[in-house]
C-alpha positions as CSV (number, residue, x, y, z in Angstrom):
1,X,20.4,0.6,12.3
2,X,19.1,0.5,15.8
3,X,21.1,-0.4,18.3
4,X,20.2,-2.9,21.7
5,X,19.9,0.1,23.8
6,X,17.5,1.6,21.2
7,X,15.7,-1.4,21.0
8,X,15.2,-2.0,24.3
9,X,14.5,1.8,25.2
10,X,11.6,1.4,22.6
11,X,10.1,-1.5,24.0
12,X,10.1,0.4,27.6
13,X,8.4,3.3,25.6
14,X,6.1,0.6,24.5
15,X,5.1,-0.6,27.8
16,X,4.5,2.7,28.7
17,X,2.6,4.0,25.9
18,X,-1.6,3.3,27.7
19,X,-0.3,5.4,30.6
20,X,1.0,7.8,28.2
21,X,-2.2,7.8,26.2
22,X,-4.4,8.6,29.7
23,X,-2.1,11.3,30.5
24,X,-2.1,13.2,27.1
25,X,-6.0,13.3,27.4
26,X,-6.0,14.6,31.0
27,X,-4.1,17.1,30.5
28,X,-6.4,18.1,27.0
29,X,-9.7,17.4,29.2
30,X,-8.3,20.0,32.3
31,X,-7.4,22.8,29.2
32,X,-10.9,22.1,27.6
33,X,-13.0,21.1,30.2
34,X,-16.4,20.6,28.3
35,X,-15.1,18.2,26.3
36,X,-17.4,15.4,27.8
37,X,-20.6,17.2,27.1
38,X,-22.7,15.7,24.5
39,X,-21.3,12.3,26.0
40,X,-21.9,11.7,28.8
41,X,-25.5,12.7,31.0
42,X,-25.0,15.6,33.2
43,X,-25.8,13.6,36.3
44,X,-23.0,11.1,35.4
45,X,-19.8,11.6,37.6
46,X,-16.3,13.2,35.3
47,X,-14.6,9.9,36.1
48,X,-15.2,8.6,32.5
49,X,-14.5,11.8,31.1
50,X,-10.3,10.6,30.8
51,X,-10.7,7.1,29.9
52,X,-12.9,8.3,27.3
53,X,-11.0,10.6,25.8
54,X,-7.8,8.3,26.3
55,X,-9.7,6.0,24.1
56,X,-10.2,8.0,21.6
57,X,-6.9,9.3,21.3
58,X,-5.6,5.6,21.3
59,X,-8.1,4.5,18.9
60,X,-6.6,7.6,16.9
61,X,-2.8,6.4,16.3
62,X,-3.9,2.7,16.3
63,X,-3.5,1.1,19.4
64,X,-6.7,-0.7,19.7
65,X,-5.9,-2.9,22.9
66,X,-5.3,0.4,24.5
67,X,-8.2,2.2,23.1
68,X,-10.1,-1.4,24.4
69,X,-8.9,-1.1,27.8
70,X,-10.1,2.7,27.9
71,X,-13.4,2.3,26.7
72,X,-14.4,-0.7,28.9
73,X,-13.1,1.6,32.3
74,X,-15.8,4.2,30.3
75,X,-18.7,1.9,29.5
76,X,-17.9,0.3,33.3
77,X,-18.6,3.5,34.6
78,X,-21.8,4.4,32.1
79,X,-23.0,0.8,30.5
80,X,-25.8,2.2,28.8
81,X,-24.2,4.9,26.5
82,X,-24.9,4.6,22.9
83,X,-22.1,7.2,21.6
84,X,-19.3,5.9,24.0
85,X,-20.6,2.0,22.6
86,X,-20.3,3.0,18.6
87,X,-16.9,4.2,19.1
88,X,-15.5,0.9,20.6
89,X,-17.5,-0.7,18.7
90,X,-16.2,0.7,15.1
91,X,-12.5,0.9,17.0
92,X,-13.0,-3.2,17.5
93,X,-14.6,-3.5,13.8
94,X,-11.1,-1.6,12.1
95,X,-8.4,-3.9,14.2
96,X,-9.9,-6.7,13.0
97,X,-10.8,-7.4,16.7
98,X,-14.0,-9.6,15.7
99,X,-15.3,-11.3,19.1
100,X,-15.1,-8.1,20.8
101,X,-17.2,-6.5,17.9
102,X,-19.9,-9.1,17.8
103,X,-20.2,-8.5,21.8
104,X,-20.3,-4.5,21.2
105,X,-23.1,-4.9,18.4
106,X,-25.2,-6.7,20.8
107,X,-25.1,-4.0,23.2
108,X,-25.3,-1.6,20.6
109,X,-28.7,-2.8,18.4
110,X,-30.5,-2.9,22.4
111,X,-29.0,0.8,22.2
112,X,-30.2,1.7,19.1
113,X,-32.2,-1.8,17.5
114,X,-31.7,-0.4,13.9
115,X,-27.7,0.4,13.5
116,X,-26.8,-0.2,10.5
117,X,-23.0,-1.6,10.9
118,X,-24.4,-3.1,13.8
119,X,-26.8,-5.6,12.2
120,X,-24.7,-6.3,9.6
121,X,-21.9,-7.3,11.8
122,X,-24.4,-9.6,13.7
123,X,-25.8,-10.7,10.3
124,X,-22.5,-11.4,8.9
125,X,-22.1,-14.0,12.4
126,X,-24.9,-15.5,11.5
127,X,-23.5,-16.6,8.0
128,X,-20.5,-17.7,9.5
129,X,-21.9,-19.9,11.3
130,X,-24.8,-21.1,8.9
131,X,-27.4,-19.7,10.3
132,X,-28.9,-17.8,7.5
133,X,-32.3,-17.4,8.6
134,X,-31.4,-15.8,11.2
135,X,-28.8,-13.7,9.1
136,X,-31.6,-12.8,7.1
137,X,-33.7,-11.3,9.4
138,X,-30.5,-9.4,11.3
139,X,-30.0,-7.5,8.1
140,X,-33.6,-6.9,7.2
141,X,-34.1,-4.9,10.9
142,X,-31.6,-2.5,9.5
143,X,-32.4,1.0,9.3
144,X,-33.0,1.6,5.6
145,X,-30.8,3.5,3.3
146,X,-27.8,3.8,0.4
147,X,-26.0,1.3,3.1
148,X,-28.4,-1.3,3.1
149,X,-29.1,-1.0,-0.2
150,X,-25.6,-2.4,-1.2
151,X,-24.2,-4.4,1.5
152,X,-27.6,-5.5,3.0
153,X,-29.0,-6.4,-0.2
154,X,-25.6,-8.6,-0.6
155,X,-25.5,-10.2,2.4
156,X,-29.3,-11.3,2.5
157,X,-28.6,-12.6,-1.5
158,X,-26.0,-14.9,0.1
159,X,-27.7,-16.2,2.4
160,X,-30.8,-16.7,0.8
161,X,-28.2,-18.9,-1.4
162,X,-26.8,-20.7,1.9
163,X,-30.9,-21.6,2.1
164,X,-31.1,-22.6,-1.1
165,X,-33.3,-20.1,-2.0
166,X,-32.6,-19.6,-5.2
167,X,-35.5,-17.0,-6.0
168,X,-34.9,-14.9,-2.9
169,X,-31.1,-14.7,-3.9
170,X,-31.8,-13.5,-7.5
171,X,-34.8,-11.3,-6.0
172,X,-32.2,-9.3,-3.9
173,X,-29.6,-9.1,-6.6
174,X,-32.1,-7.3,-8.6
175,X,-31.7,-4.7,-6.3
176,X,-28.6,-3.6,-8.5
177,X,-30.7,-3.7,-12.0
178,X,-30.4,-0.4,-13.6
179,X,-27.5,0.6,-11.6
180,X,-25.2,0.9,-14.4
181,X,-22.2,1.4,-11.6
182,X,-22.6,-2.0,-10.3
183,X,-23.6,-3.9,-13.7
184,X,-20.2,-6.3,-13.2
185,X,-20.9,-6.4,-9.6
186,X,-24.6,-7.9,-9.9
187,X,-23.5,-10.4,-12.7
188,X,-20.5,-11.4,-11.2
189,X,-22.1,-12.3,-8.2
190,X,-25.2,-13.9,-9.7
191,X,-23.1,-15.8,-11.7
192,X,-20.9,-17.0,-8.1
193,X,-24.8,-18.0,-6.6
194,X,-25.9,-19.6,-9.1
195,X,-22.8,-21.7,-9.6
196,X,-23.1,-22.8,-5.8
197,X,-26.6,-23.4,-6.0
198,X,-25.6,-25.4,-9.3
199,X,-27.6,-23.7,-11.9
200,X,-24.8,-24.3,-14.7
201,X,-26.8,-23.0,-17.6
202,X,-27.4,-19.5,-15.5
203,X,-23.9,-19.4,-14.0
204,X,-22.3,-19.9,-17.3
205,X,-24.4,-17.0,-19.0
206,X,-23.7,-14.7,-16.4
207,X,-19.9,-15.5,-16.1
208,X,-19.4,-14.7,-19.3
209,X,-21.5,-11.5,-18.7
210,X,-18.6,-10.5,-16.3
211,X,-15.4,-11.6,-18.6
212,X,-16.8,-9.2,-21.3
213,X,-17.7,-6.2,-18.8
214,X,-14.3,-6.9,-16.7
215,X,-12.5,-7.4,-20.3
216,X,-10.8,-10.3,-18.3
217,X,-9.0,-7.7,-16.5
218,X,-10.1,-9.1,-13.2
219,X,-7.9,-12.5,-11.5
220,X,-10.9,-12.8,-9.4
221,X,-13.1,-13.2,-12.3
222,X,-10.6,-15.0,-14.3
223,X,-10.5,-17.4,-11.4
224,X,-13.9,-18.2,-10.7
225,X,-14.9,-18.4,-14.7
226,X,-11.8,-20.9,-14.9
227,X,-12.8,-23.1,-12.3
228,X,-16.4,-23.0,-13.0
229,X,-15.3,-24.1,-16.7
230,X,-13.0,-27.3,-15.7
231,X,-16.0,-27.5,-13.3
232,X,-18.1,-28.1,-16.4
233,X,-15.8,-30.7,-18.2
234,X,-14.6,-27.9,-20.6
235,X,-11.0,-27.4,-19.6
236,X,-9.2,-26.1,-22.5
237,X,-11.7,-23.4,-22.1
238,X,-10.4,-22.8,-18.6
239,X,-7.2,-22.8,-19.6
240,X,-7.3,-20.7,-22.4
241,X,-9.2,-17.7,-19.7
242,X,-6.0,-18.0,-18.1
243,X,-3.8,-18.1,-20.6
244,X,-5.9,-15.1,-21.9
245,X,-5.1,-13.5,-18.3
246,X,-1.2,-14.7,-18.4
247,X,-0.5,-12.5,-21.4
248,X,-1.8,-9.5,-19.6
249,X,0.7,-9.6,-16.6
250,X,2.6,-13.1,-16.9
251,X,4.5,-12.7,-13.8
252,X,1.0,-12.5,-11.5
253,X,1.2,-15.1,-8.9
254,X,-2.4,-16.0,-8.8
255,X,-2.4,-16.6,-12.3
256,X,0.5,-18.7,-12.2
257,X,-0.6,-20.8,-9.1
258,X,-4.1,-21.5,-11.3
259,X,-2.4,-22.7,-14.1
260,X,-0.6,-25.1,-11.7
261,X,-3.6,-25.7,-10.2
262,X,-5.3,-26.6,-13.6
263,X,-2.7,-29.0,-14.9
264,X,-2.1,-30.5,-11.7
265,X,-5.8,-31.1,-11.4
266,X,-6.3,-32.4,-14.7
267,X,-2.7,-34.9,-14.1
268,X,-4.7,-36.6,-11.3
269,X,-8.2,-36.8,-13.0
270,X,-9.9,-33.8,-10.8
271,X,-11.3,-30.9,-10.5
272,X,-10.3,-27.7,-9.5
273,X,-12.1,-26.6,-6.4
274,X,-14.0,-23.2,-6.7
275,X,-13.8,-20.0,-6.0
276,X,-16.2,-19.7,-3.5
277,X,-17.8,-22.7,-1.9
278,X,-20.2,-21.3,0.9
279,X,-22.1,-18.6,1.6
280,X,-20.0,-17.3,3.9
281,X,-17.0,-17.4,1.3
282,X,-19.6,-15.4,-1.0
283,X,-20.4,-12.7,1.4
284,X,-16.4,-12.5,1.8
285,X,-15.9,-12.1,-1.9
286,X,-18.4,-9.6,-1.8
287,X,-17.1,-7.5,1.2
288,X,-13.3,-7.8,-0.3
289,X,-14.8,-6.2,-4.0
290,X,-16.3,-3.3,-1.9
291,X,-12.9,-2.9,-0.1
292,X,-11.0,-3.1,-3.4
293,X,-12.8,-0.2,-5.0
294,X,-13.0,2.1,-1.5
295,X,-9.2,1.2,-1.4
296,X,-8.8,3.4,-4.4
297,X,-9.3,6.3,-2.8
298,X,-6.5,6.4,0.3
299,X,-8.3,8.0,2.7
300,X,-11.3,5.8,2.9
301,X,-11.2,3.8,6.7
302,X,-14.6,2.5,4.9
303,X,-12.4,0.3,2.5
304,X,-10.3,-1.6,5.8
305,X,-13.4,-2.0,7.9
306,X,-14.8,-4.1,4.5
307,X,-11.1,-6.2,4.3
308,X,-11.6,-7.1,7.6
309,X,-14.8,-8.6,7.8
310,X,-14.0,-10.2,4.5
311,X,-11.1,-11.9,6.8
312,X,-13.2,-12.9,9.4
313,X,-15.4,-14.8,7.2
314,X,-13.0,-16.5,5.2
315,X,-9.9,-16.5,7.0
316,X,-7.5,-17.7,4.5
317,X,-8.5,-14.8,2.3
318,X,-4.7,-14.0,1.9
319,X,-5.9,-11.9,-1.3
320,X,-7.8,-9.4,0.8
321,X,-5.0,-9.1,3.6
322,X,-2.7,-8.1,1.3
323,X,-4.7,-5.3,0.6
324,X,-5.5,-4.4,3.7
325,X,-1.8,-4.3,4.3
326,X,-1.2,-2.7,1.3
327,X,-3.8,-0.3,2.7
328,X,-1.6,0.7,5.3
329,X,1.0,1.0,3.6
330,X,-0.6,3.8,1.9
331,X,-0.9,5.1,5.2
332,X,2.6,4.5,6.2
333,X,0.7,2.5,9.2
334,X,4.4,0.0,8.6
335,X,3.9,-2.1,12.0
336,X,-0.1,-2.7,11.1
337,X,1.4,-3.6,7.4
338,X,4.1,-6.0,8.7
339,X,1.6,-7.5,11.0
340,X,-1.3,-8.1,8.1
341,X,1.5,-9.2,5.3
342,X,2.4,-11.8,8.4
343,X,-0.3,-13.2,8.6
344,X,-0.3,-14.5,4.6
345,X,-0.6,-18.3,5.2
346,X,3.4,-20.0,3.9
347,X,1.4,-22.2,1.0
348,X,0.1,-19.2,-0.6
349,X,0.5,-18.0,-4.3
350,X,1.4,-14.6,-2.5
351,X,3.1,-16.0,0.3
352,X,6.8,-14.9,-1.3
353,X,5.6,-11.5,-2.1
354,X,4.1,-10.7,1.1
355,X,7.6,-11.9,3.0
356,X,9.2,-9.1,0.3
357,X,7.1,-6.4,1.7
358,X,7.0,-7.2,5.5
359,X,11.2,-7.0,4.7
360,X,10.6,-3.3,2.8
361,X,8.0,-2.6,6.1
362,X,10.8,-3.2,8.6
363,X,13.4,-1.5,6.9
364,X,11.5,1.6,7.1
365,X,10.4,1.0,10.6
366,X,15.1,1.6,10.9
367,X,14.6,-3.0,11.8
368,X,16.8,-3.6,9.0
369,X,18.7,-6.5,10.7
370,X,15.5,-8.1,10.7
371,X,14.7,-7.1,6.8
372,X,17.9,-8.5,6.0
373,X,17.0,-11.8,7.8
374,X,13.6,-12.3,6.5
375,X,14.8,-12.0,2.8
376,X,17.9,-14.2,3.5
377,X,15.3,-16.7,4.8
378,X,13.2,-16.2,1.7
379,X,16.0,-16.7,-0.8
380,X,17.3,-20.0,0.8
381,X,13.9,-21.3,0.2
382,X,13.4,-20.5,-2.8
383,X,17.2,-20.7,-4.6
384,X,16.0,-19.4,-8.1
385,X,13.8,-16.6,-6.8
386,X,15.2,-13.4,-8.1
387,X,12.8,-10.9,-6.1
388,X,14.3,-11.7,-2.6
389,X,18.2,-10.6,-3.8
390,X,16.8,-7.5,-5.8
391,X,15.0,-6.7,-2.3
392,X,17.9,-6.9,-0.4
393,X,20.0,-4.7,-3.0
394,X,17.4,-2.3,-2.5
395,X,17.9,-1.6,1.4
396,X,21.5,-2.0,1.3
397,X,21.0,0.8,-1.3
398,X,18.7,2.4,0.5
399,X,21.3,2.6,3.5
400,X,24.2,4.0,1.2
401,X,25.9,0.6,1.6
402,X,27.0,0.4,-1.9
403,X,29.2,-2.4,-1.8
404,X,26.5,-4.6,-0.4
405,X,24.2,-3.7,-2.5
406,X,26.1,-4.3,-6.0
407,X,27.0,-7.5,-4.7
408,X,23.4,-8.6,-4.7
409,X,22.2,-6.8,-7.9
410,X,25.1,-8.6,-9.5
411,X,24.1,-12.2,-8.0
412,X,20.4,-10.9,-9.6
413,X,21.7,-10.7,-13.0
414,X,23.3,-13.2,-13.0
415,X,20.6,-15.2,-12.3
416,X,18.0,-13.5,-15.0
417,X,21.0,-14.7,-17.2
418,X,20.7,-12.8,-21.0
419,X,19.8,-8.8,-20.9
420,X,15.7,-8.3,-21.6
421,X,13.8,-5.3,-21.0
422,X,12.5,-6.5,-17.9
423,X,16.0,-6.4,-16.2
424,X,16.6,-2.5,-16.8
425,X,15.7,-2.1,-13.3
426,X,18.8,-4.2,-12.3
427,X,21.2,-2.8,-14.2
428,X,20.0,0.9,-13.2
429,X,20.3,0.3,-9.8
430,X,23.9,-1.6,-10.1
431,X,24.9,1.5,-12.1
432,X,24.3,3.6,-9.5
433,X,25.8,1.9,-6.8
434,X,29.0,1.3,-8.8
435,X,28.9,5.7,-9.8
436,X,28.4,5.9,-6.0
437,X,31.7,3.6,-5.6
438,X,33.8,5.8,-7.5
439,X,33.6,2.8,-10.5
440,X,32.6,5.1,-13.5
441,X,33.2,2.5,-16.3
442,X,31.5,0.1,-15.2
443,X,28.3,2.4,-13.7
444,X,28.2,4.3,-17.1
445,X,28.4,0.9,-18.7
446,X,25.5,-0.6,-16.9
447,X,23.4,2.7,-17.3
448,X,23.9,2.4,-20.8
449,X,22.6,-0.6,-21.2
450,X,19.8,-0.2,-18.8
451,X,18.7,2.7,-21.3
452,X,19.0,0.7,-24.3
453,X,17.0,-2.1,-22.0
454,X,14.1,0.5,-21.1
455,X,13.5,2.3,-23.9
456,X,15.0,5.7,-22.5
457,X,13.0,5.7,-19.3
458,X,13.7,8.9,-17.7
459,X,15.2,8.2,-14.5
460,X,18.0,6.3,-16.5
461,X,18.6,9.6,-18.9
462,X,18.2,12.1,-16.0
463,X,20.8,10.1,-14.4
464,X,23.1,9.0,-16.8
465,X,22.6,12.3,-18.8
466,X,23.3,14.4,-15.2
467,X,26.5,12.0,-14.6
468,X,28.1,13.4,-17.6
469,X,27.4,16.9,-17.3
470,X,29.0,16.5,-13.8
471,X,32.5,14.9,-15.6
472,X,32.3,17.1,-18.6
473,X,31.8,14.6,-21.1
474,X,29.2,14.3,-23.9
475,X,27.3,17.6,-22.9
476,X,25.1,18.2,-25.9
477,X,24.0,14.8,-26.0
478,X,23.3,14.4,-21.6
479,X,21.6,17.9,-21.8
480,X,19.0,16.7,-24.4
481,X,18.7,12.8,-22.6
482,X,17.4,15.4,-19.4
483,X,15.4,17.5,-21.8
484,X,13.8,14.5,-22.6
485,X,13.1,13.3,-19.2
486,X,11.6,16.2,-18.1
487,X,9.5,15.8,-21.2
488,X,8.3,12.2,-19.4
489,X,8.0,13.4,-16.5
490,X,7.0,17.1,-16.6
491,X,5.5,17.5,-12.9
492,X,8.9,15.5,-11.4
493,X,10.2,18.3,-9.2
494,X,13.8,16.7,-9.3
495,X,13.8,15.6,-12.4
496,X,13.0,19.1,-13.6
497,X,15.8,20.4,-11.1
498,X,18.0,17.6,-12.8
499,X,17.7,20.5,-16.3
500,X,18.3,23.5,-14.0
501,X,21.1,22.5,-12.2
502,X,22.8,21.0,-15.8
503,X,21.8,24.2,-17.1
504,X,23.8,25.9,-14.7
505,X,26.8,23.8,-14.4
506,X,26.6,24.4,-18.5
507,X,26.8,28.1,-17.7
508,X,23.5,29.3,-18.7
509,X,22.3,31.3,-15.5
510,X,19.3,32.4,-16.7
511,X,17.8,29.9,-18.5
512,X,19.0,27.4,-14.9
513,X,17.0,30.3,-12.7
514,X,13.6,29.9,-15.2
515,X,13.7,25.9,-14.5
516,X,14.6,25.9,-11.0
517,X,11.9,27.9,-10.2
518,X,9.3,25.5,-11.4
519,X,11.3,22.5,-9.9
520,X,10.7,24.7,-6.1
521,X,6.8,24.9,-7.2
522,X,6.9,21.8,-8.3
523,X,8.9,20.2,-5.1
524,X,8.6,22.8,-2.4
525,X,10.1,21.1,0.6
526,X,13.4,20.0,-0.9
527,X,16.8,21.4,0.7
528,X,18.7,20.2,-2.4
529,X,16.7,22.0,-5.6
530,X,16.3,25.3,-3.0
531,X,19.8,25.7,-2.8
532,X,20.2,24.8,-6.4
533,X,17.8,27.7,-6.8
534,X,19.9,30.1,-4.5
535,X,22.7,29.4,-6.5
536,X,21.5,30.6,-10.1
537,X,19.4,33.1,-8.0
538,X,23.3,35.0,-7.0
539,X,24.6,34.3,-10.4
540,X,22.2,36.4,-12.2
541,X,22.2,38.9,-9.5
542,X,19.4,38.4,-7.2
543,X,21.5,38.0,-4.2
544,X,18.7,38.8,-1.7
545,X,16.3,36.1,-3.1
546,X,19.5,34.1,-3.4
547,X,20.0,34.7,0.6
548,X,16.3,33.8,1.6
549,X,16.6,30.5,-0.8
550,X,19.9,29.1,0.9
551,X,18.3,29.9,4.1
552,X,14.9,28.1,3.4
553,X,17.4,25.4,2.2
554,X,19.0,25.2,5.9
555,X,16.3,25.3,7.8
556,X,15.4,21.6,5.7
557,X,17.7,19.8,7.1
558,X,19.8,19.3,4.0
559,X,22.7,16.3,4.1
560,X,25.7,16.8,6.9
561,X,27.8,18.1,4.1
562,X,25.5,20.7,2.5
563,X,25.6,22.3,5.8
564,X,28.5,24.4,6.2
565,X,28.5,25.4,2.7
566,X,24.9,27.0,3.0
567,X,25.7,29.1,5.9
568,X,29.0,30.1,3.8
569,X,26.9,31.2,1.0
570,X,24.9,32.9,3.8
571,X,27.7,34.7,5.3
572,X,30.0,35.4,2.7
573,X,27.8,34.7,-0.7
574,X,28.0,31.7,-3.4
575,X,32.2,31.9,-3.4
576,X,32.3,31.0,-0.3
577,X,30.2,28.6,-0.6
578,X,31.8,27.5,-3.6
579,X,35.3,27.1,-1.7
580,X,33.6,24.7,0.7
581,X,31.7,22.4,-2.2
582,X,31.1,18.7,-1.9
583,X,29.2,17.8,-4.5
584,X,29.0,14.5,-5.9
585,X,29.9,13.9,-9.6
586,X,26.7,12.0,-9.8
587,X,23.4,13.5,-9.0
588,X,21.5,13.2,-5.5
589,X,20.0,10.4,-4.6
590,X,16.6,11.6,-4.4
591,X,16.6,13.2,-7.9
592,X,17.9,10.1,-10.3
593,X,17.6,6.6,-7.9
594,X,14.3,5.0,-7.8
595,X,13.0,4.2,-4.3
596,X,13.7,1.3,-2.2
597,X,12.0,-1.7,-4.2
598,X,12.1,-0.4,-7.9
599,X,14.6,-2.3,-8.7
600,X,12.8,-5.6,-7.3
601,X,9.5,-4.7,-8.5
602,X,7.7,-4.1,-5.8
């Protein structure tokens, strides 16, 4: 938990950081010193050399107002360069910096008149504002290609639509015919066009068309079918596509705030609104699909650049920024995450779950005062809410605060009221807080009964199995409920060194030195299953691989007690070790306990 001084000595790191960010790329531009060339024109003075690189460098870690700052002292300095403009302009386009980007592309199509991102971006401003001739004929001076193909082809579809062109719309969504890849793509936004443009007959042909590709797997499909249904006068229809949907994942908010939606409609004699009303709400739906699949695949910037535009043109699309902040997430990017989760608008469907995460977000940035705060918050306002208490369990958990944490697991089950497989989670993560208090009839009893609840998932029989090999009781029986979590979960490092380390405390040294090995290949950078390792390594007398184990396992900074004993071992070999052991009877955190927000869900 960090304390004022911290905090205050990391907001003067703050205010420091665009200095910091010009001086790091000095000092690389004096060590390189080419590093301008292919930049900037050799008659051009080396002033913009640093800001340039400073730029970069911010744009790098995510500090676009510094990266901003550099490359306007840069283009100052050299207005007419086309490489220096792309890179603040792309910089802009991924922060969600929008104005600035519209500017940039202006500059940049006088550059370079047929960039691709460029045109689009100035096409897409157009739409917004319902110009879509002019939209229209941005996107079409694009250069050709795959690019074009897909977005460009979408974009002028939709605003053919926000003409009224009917025939121009379907002209360019044929584009995608024979393309077996985006089949549900093309129909489901055919079906959205036609629907605006209020061609029911088409809509309702092509709707259905994307229920049976999407196997009414997709809310987004679900939704707009729905509406488009009620729409139509036929509203047990509607409800029964979300019905259909509610028995896939009953908890989803979106489907739960469209059957509200649906009833509360049909209470007052109206209709529900639809999906997507405008073109620019079209070309949003489209952008967000796009960013959906690229999001798949972590490492693709492509998929955020797409969530933000979608944003820009329909800016209570809190679908697409929660997955642009759960794109961050996958990035660890927590401060970007808190801020897009932040920005979820209070009446949303996902405004609750959103709240959760931003909470998870700040624990891990060490802001846990202020986790704690925003879930207290959230709980108050919604007094029957389970998620919020199970949340804050978690970081109390997380931040070995036992106590704490049990408390609010407790006030959780309580809540849920009668045991049902959903609530294994809950009682897991009391039992492990209560082992970890030193309360073994009640932990064992609430790991019991979160493996009857789960249907022996593996983390409850690695732990509960492990727990008893640790007191001595029931050792047949806890080695085969780890035996058959490593048959779950065959590629979990600690899982697997949950078997070689019972193996060992059973006695069988050889057999423990077989699985421990694979738990090492399987989970390399672990202090905990190296020393495990070590150990069964001296027992069966490999003391010098023993040796170079424990030592691998110091130099990981293992836990403040696992210190001295290692460089006992070291010194003296495993009895020396063993005179200064501290294990817990229970297993390490990081082999049996689920990470912060398993037991809330999230």
């Amino acid at each position: 938990m960090a304390s004022k001084d911290r905090t205050a000595e990391k907001r003067e790191a703050g205010s420091r950081r665009p200095f910091a960010i010009a001086a790091a790329f000095l000092t690389m531009l004096a060590l390189q010193g080419c590093a301008g060339v292919g930049v900037f024109d050799g008659g051009k003075p080396e002033a913009p050399y640093g800001a340039y690189l400073a730029a970069r460098y911010a744009g790098s870690i995510h500090q676009p107002d510094a990266a901003a700052k550099y490359f306007d002292k840069t283009l100052a300095a050299d207005p007419g360069n086309a490489v220096v403009t792309e890179r603040a302009f792309m910089v802009a386009l991924n922060a969600g910096q929008m104005d600035r980007a519209v500017d940039l592309a202006k500059s940049l199509v006088k550059i370079s008149p047929d960039h691709r991102m460029a045109r689009l971006v100035l096409s897409l401003n157009d739409i917004r504002r319902g110009n879509y001739g002019d939209a229209r004929k941005e996107i079409g001076s694009a250069e050709s290609g795959i690019f074009v193909a897909l977005v460009g082809s979408l974009t002028e579809a939709w605003a053919a639509a926000g003409d009224g062109d009917e025939q121009a719309a379907m002209a360019k969504l044929k584009t995608f015919e024979g393309k077996p890849a985006f089949d549900l793509f093309r129909v489901y936004h055919t079906a959205l066009i036609l629907d605006l443009l209020g061609n029911a007959k088409g809509a309702d042909a092509n709707y259905a068309k994307a229920m049976e590709a999407s196997n009414g797997t997709s809310i987004r499909i679900v939704q707009a079918y729905s509406s488009f249904l009620d729409r139509q006068g036929r509203t047990n229809e509607a409800r029964a596509a979300l019905d259909q949907y509610a028995t896939l994942a009953p908890e989803h908010p979106l489907v739960r705030a469209a059957l509200r939606e649906l009833t509360e409609a049909e209470r007052k004699g109206e209709k529900v609104r639809p999906l997507v009303s405008n073109a620019s709400e079209g070309v949003a739906e489209a952008l967000y699909g796009l960013g959906s699949a690229l999001a798949q695949d972590q490492g693709n910037d492509l998929a955020e650049l797409y969530l933000q535009l979608a944003i820009w043109l329909r800016p209570d699309f809190d679908v697409a920024r929660t997955l642009l902040a759960d794109s961050y997430e996958q990035k660890k990017r927590w401060a970007d995450a808190v801020a897009a989760y932040g920005a979820v608008s209070k009446g949303s469907p996902l405004y609750g779950n959103a709240r959760i995460q931003i909470a998870l977000d700040l624990d891990r940035l060490d802001r846990d005062d202020e986790a704690i705060v925003v879930l207290n918050e959230l709980a108050a306002d919604n007094p029957k809410a389970l998620d919020p208490i199970t949340a804050l369990g978690d970081i109390y958990r997380g931040k070995e605060k036992y106590a704490e944490a049990a408390v609010e697991y407790t006030r959780a089950i309580a809540m849920s009221g009668v045991p049902k497989p959903a609530d294994w989670p809950l009682y897991y993560a009391r039992g492990i807080c209560n082992e970890r208090l030193g309360q073994w009839p009640q932990a064992e009893s609430d790991l019991k009964l979160a493996q009857t609840l789960s249907g022996d998932n593996a983390l409850v029989l690695n732990y509960l199995g492990y727990s008893w090999i640790e007191r001595g009781e029931n050792l047949k029986e806890a080695l085969a409920m780890i035996e058959k979590a490593v048959e779950q979960r065959p590629t979990d490092g600690f899982i697997v060194d949950s078997l070689g380390w019972a193996e060992y405390r059973l006695g069988n040294y050889s057999r423990a030195a077989e699985v421990l090995e694979r738990a090492v290949e399987l989970e390399p950078g672990d202090s905990t299953i190296n020393e495990h390792l070590g150990d069964a390594l001296w027992k069966v007398g490999r003391h010098i691989e023993a040796r170079f184990q424990w030592s691998h396992a110091l130099d990981m900074k293992p836990d403040a007690d696992r210190i001295a004993p290692l460089k006992a071992k070291l010194e003296g070999g495993l009895d020396a070790g063993e005179a200064l052991r501290q294990h817990n009877a229970a297993p390490r955190s990081h082999q049996a306990e689920p990470a912060s927000g398993a037991a809330s869900g999230t």
